[in-house]
Every structure is written in C-alpha cells, then in structure tokens.
C-alpha positions as CSV (number, residue, x, y, z in Angstrom):
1,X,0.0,0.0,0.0
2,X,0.8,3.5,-0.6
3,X,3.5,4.9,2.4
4,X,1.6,8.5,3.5
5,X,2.1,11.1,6.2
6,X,-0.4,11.0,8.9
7,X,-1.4,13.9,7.9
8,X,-2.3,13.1,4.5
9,X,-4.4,10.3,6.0
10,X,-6.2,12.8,7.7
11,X,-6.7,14.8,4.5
12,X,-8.0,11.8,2.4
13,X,-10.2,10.7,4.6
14,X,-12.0,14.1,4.8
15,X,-11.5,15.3,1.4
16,X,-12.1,12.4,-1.0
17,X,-13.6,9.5,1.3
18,X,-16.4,11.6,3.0
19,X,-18.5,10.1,0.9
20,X,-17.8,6.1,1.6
21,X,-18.6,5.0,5.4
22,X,-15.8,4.9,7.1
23,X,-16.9,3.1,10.5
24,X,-18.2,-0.3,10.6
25,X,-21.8,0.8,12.0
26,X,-22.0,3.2,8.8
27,X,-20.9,0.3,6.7
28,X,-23.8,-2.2,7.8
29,X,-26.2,0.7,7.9
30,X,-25.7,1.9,4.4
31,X,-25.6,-1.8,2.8
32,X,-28.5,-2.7,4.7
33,X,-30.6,-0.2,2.9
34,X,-29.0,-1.2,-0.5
35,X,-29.9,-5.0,0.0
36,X,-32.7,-7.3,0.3
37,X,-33.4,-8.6,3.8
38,X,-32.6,-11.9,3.1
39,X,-28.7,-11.8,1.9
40,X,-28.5,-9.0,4.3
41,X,-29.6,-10.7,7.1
42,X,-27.4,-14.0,6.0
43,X,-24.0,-11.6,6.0
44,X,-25.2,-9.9,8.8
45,X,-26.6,-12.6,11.5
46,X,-24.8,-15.1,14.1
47,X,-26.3,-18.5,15.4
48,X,-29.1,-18.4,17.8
49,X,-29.6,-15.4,20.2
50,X,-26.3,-14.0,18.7
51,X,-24.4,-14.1,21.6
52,X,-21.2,-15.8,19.9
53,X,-21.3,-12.0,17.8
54,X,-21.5,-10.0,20.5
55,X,-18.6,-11.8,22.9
56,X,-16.6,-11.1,19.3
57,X,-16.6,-7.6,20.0
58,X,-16.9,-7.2,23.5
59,X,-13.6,-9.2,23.6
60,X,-12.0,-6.3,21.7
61,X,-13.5,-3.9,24.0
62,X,-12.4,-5.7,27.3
63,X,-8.6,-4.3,26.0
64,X,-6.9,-1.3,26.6
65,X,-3.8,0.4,25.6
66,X,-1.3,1.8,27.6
67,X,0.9,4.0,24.7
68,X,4.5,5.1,24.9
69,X,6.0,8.3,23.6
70,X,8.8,10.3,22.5
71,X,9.8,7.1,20.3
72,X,11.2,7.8,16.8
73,X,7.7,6.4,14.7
74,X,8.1,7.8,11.3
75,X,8.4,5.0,9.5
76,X,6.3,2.0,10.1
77,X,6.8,-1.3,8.8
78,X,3.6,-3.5,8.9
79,X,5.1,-6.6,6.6
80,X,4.3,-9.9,8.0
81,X,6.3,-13.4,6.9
82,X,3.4,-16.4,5.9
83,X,5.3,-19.9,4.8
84,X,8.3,-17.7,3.0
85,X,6.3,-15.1,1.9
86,X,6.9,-11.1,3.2
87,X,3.3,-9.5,2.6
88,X,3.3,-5.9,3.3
89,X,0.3,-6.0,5.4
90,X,-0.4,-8.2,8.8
91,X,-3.5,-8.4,6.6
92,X,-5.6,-11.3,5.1
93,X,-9.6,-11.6,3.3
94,X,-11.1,-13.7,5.4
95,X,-13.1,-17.0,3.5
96,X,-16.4,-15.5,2.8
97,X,-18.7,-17.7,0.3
98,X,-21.2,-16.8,-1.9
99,X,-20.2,-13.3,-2.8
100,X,-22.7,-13.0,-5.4
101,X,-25.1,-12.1,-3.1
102,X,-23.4,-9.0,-2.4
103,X,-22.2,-8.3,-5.9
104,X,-22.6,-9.4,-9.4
105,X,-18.7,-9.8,-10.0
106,X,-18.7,-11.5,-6.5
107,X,-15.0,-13.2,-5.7
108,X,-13.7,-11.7,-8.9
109,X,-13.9,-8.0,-7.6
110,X,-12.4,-9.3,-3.9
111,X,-9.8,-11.2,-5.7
112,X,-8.6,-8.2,-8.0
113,X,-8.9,-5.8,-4.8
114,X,-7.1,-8.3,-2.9
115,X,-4.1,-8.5,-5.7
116,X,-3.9,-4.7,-6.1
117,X,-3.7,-4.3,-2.3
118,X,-0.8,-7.0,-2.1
119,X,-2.9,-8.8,0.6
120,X,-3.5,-12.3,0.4
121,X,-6.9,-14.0,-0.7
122,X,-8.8,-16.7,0.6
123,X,-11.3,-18.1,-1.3
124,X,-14.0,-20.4,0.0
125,X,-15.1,-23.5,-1.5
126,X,-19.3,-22.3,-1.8
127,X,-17.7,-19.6,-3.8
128,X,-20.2,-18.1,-6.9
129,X,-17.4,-18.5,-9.1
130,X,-14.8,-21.3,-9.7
131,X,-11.4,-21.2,-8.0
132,X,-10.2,-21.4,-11.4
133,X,-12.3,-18.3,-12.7
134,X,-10.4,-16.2,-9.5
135,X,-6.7,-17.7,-10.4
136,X,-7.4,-16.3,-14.1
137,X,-8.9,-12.8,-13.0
138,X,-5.9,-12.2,-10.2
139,X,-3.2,-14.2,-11.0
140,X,-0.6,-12.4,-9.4
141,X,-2.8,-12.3,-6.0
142,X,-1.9,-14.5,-3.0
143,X,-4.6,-17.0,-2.9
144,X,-5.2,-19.5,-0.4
145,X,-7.9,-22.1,-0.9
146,X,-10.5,-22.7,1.8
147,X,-11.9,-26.2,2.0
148,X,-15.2,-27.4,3.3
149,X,-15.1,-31.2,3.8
150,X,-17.4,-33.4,1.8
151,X,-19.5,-36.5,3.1
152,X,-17.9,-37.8,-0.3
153,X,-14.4,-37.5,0.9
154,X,-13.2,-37.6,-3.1
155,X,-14.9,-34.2,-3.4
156,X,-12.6,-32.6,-1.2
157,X,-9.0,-34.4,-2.8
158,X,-10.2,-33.2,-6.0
159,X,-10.8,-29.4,-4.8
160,X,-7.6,-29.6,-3.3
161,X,-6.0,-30.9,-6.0
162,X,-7.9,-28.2,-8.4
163,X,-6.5,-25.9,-6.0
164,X,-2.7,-26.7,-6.0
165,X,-2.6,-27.2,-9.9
166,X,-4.2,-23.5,-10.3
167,X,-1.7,-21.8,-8.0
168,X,-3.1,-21.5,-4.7
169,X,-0.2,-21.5,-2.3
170,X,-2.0,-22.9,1.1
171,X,-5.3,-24.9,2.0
172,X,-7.6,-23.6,5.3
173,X,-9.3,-26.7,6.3
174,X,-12.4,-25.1,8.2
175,X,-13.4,-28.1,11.0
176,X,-16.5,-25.8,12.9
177,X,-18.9,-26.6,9.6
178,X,-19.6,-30.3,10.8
179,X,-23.4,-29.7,10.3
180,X,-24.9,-26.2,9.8
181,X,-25.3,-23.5,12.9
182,X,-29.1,-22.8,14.3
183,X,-29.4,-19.7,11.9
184,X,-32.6,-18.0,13.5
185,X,-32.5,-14.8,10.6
186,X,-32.2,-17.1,7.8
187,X,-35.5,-18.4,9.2
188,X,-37.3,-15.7,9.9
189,X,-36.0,-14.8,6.1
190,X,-37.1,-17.9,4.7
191,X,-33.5,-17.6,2.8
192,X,-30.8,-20.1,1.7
193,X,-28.5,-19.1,-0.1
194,X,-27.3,-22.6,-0.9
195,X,-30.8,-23.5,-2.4
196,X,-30.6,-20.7,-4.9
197,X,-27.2,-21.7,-6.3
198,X,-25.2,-19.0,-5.1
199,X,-22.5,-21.7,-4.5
200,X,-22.2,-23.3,-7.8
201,X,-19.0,-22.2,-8.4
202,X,-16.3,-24.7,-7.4
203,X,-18.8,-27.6,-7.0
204,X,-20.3,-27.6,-10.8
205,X,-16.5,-27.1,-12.1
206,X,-15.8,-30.3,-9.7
207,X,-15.5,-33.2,-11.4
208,X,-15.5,-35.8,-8.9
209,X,-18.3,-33.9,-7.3
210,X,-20.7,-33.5,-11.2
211,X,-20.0,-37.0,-11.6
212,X,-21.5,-38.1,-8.3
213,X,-24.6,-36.4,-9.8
214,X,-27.5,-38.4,-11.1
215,X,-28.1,-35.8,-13.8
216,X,-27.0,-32.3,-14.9
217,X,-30.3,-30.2,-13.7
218,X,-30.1,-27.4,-10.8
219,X,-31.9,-29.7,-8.6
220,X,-29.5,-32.6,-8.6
221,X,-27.2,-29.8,-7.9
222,X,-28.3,-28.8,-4.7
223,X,-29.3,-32.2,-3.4
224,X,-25.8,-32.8,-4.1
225,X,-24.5,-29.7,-2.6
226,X,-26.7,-30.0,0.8
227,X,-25.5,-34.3,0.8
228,X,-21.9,-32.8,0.8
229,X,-21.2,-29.9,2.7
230,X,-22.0,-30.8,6.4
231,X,-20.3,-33.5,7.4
232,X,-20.0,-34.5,10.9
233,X,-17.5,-37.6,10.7
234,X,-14.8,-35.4,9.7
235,X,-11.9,-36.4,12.1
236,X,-7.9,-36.2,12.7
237,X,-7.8,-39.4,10.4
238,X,-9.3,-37.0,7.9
239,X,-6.7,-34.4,8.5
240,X,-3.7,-36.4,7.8
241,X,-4.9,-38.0,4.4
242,X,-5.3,-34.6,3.1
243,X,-2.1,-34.0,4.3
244,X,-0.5,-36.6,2.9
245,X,-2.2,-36.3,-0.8
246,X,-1.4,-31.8,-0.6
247,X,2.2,-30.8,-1.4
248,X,0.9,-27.2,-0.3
249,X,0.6,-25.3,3.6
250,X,-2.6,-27.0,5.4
251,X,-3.9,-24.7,7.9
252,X,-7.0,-25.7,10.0
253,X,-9.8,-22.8,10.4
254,X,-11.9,-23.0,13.5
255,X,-9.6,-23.9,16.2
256,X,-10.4,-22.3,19.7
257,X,-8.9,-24.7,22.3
258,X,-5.6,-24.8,23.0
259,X,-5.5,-28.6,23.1
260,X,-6.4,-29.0,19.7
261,X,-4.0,-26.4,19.1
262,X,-1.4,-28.6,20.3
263,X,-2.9,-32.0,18.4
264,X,-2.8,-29.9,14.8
265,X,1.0,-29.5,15.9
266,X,1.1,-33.1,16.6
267,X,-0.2,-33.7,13.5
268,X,2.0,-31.4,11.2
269,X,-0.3,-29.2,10.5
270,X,1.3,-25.9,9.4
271,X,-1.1,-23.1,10.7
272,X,-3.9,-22.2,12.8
273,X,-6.5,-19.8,12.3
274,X,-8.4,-18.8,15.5
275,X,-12.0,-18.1,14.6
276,X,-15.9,-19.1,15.8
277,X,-16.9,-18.4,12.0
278,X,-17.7,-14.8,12.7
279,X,-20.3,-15.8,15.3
280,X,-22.2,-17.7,13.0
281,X,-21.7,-21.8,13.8
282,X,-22.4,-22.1,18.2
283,X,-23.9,-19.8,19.7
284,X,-22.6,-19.1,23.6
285,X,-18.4,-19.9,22.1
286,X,-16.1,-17.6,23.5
287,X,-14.6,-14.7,21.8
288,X,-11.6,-15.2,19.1
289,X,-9.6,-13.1,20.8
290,X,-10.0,-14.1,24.2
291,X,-9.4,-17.6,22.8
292,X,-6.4,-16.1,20.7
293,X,-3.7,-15.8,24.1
294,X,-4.3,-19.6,25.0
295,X,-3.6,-20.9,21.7
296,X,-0.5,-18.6,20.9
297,X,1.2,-20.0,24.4
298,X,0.2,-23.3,23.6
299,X,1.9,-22.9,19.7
300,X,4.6,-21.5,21.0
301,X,5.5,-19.9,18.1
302,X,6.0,-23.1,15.9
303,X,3.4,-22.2,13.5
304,X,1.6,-19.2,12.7
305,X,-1.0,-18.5,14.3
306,X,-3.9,-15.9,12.5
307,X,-7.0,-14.4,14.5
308,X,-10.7,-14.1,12.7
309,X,-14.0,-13.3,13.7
310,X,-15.2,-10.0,14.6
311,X,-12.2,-7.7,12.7
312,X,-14.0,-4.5,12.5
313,X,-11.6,-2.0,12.5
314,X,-7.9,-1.0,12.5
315,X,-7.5,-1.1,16.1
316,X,-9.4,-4.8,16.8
317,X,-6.2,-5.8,14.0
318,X,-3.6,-4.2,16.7
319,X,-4.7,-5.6,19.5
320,X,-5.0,-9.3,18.0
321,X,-1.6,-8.4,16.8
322,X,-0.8,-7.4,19.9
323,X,-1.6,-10.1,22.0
324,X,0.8,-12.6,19.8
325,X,-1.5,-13.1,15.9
326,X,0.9,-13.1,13.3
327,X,-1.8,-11.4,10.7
328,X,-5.7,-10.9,11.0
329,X,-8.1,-12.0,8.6
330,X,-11.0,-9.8,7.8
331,X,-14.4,-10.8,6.7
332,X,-17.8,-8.8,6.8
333,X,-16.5,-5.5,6.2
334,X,-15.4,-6.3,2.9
335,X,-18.1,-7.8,2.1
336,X,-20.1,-4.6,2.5
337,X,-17.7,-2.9,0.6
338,X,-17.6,-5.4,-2.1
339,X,-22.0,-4.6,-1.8
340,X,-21.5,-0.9,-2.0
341,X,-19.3,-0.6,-4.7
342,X,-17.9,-3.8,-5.8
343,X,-14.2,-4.0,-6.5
344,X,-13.3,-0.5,-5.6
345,X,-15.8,-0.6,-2.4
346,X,-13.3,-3.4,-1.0
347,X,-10.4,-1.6,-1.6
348,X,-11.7,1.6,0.1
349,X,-12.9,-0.4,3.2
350,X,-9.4,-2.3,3.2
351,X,-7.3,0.9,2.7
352,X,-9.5,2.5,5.4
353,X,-9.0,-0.8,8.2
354,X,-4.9,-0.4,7.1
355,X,-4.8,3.4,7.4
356,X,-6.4,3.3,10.9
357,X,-3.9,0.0,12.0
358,X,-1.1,2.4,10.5
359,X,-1.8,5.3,12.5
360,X,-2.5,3.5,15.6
361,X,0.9,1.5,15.7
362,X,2.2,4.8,15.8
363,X,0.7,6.1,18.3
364,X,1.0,3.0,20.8
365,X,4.4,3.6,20.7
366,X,5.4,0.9,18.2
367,X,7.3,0.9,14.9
368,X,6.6,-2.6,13.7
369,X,4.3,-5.8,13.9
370,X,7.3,-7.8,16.2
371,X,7.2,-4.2,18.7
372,X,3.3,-4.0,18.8
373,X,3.9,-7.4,21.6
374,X,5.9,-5.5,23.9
375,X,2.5,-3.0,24.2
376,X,1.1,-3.0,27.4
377,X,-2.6,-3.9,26.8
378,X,-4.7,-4.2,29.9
379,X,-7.7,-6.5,30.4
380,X,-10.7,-4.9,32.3
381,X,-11.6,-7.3,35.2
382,X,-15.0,-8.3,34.3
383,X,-17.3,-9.6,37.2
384,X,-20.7,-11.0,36.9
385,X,-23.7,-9.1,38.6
386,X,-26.7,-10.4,40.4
C-alpha cells in the first residue's frame, strides 16, 4: 500500500472519502438499505440469540492500551512473513462464500482488490465462481484455498488438487462446519443461499463432485451440494490424508482450544486460524480473541497463528496483533464494501482498516508488527452481577 504522512491520511479521509462509510456501523447501515433482507440478514446474522457476535466484540472492547511516547515512529513497517512469503500487510480476506449475493462480479472484484492491495486471498469452497475463474482474474494475487469437507471424501481431494494445480499456495481446512449452525434470521428470512445456487461455483467445475450427480439439472445440484457440505464424521484421520495427498501449507480454520491447538501441531499441521466463523456456527463460544492468548502459548510460536472473527476495525487488527496473531483475517466489512461498490468498495474499506492500523501502531508507541507485543494492553476485570 501507498507509504503516506499522517497527515495526508487525515486529508484523504476528509476530502475524497467523505463520501464512503468509514466506521463499521456506517458500513452495515448503508448496505443494509441497499440489500434485500434476506442476503443481508445472512451476512449480517450469528447463530441463535447471537451471543457468539457480541462476545466477538466485547472481547475487543475488554482491551486497553497503555501507549508510549517520545519514540522515533516515522516510518512504520507493517510486513508480516506467511510460509516464505513477506506481505506488506499483517492483513488477510477472510473466507467469505457466496459473494454473489453482495455483488454481481462477487469473488472476482475481492480477488482483484485483494491483488492490487498485495494482501493475500482466501477463497471459500461455496464460492459463486470457480477457484479457477479467480486464479485467471488475479493471477498475481496470493490466494489460499479454503476447503469445506465433503461426506464424499473424493470431493474434497479433488478441490484440493484443483486448487494446488491453479496456484493457490495454502489450503484452510475449516473443521467448525460439521453440520450447519441454528441460523434463526435465515428463518425468519425464509433464505438459503445454498438453495438458490449462489454456491455453484467450485462444486459444478468439480469433477468428482458433477459425476457423483445423477443428472446435470439445478436440482441434482443442490441435493448434491446439501448431501456434501456438512459432514459431521470429519476427524484427525481425515486431517492427515489430506495432508499426505497436498504438497501445499494446510492450515485448520476453526480452532479455539488450545489442546487441539497442540494435536494440529502433533499432526504437522502448518497453521492455525483462531476463529468461531464470525459468530455464526455455536452460539454461547467464546470470543476469538480471548481464545487467541491460550492458543499462541500453547503454539509456541511453531506455527503461525492468525485471529478471525469479529475484525471491524484498525485497532481490533492491533490488539489481535498485539496479543501474539501473526496477521488478522477480515471478513464482513469487505463484504459490504464489495456490496456498496464492488471491486473499488473493498479496496476503500481495506485501505481504510490499514490506514487506521497504520496510524495506531504509531501512536502506541510501536514501529513494527514484532514491537506492537511488547505494548502494554490491559484487560478490564470483568465480574458478573446479580
């Protein structure tokens, strides 16, 4: 991204971005009134009662910084190192599928945002278009492939396999999509995105998966879809096969505990992403973050470790960073972006997240993504009340 003066932050933001919502609360606001309740609500909504969201960002609140000054912070250096790679942003999209919903180009626009802001892509497997399709459109782009199991195991060796032979460098194994969460808006929307083929992308350029089919009509598609994608066998067994058939990175996405933590060491797995799938799987989980501490003592720094869920702004990204993630993956807000104004609507929110993170390493005191752990952070001391 483009090295500025704080002050020319300041000046962009007021002069050309007034327009564009800045905050997270303006985002939601303005794409809510764009979109239909239904993929609204599905981008918008957690599991149950929705209180998986909200510990999200009341984990972020519960942190406070305690800055240091009259430190020589001019220049900043925000590059993070993933598997041999130097990215110049701690920065990653977060797997978000069906994007189509938001936007016609869906993953296209994200992917070409994502390769002209140097920050690296992952793609979901109920993506609108083929993992092929994005390779084409951004092929200079990091890209990561995210993986959903299948009850057809075959299914998900042949994505993989689609994946390594297009270019994608790493595969995100998400293990909390055993069966679907209790999704109470999607209900009350009478909405599924899956049953209106938003996620034909990968699966009907599958071929393991369109030969399973009994015939080529939309139907068979979604029966074969909704037999596929929840899958509540999945195991470590599981995990170790798809180790053994990937030459590439296998991260697993989902991981909370610190015990599994330790078993994906145990079972060479090469990176972790912290996350309760934006609040959207069990409702009543814990907070990424205040999961994130835990796991990064456990890992011990053997493999990276990346926070997700509930990223909303520039400062969540510090404090994640802060408290030992070695980059931060961001979901809904680019997705509202990518709603408001496709391609260039993600790179405004992005730019805006990264401008905010710049400005704030600063100002704690820090010059660089290894000095933002030697912050002092303090944790409010929060007490239940009768």
């Amino acid at each position: 991204m483009t090295k500025t003066t704080d002050g020319d932050l300041l000046l962009k933001n007021i002069k050309a971005q007034a327009p564009f919502p800045i905050c997270f609360a303006d985002l939601e606001k303005a794409v809510a009134d764009k979109m239909e309740a239904g993929p609204f609500g599905y981008i918008r909504s957690g599991a149950g009662g929705e209180q998986t969201l909200r510990n999200n960002r009341a984990a972020f609140e519960k942190y406070s910084i305690i800055p240091r000054f009259l430190h020589d912070v001019s220049s900043i250096n925000t590059s993070v190192e993933l598997f041999g790679k130097v990215h110049p942003t701690p920065f990653l999209f977060a797997p978000v599928g069906m994007n189509k919903m938001a936007h016609e180009e869906g993953e296209l626009a994200v992917a070409r945002a994502a390769e002209q802001l140097k920050i690296p892509y992952i793609q979901s497997t109920v993506s609108s278009y083929a993992l092929e399709d994005v390779a084409q459109t951004a092929p200079t782009a990091t890209k990561w492939f995210q993986l959903y199991w299948s009850t057809n195991e075959e299914i998900a060796y042949s994505m993989a396999a689609r994946a390594e032979a297009a270019g994608f460098e790493a595969i995100v194994l998400t293990v909390d999509t055993v069966m679907l969460g209790w999704r109470e808006e999607d209900v009350r929307n009478q909405f599924s995105p899956l049953k209106l083929g938003y996620a034909r992308g990968n699966y009907m350029n599958d071929p393991v998966f369109t030969a399973s089919l009994p015939d080529d009509s939309f139907e068979s598609y979604i029966q074969g879809v909704l037999q596929n994608i929840f899958h509540p066998t999945l195991n470590w067994e599981n995990v170790r096969e798809l180790k053994r058939r990937s030459n590439l990175p296998i991260l697993l996405k989902g991981i909370l505990h610190p015990e599994d933590a330790k078993l994906a060491i145990e079972n060479g797995i090469d990176g972790i992403i912290v996350s309760n799938h934006g609040g959207r799987q069990l409702d009543g989980v814990i907070g990424s973050l205040d999961a994130l501490p835990s796991i990064v003592k456990a890992v011990k720094r053997q493999i990276p470790v990346i926070l997700d869920s509930g990223v909303y702004r520039g400062m969540d990204a510090l404090k994640a960073l802060a408290l030992g993630a070695d980059a931060v993956a961001i979901g809904r807000p680019f997705v509202y972006g990518l709603a408001l104004e496709g391609q260039q609507g993600v790179e405004k929110v992005m730019t805006n997240l990264y401008d905010e993170l710049k400005v704030s390493i600063a100002l704690a005191g820090a010059i660089s993504i290894k000095e933002l752990r030697n912050i002092t952070m303090v944790k409010k001391d929060v007490t239940d009340r009768q």
